[in-house]
Steps between C-alpha positions, in 0.01 A plus 500: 500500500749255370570466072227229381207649687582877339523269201153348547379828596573655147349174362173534687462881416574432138236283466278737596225202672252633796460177722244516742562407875377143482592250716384091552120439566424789267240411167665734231423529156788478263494608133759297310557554131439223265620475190292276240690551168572839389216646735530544893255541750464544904355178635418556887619252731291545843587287831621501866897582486634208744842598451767763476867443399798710508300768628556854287758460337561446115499116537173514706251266396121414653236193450157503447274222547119542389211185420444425119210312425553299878899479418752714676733641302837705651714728285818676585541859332798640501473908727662667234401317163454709162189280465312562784289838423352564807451369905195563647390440874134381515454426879731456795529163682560483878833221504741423768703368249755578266463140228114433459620128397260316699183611253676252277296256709181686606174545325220712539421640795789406696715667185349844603679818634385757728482870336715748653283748580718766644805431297769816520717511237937501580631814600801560260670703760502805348341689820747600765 
């Protein structure tokens, strides 16, 4: 393993962060903290992840795109921020695809994804 991924390695294990295997066409609920004044909550953020970025690393990033009040709205979290609190996976979507993008321009029922119903989770390589 070369120098900045045994760098990135520390980083990731000194945050201390459990990220669920997640990948595009999933719904997942996020909670990310808000901070009104001098009090902070969790606010959850719940839609269909359409993309990943930079895979696991420590500059790995996702976006989630969900329907508010008939509008879509996208947001990129950062993998590793302080202010996400935690990543939940809600339901499994079926995808060939890596970038969702094109539900940008569907609605309704043609913005639907199939639920993975026998979804196995990836084998970290630890049996041999």
């Amino acid at each position: 393993m070369n120098l900045i991924a045994e760098l990135e390695a520390e980083q990731i294990a000194s945050l201390g962060k459990d990220i669920p295997d997640f990948k595009a066409g999933d719904t997942i609920r996020v909670g990310y903290k808000v901070t009104e004044g001098t009090r902070t909550r969790v606010q959850n953020y719940e839609g269909v992840c359409i993309s990943r970025k930079n895979g696991v690393g420590i500059a790995g990033s996702f976006t989630v795109r969900k329907i508010s009040f008939g509008e879509g709205v996208e947001r990129v979290f950062p993998l590793y921020s302080t202010n996400i609190d935690s990543i939940t996976v809600v339901r499994r979507g079926r995808v060939r695809r890596a970038k969702l993008y094109y539900l940008r321009s569907r609605r309704g029922k043609s913005a639907r994804i199939a639920e993975d119903a026998n979804y196995k989770p990836k084998s970290s390589g630890a049996e041999a």
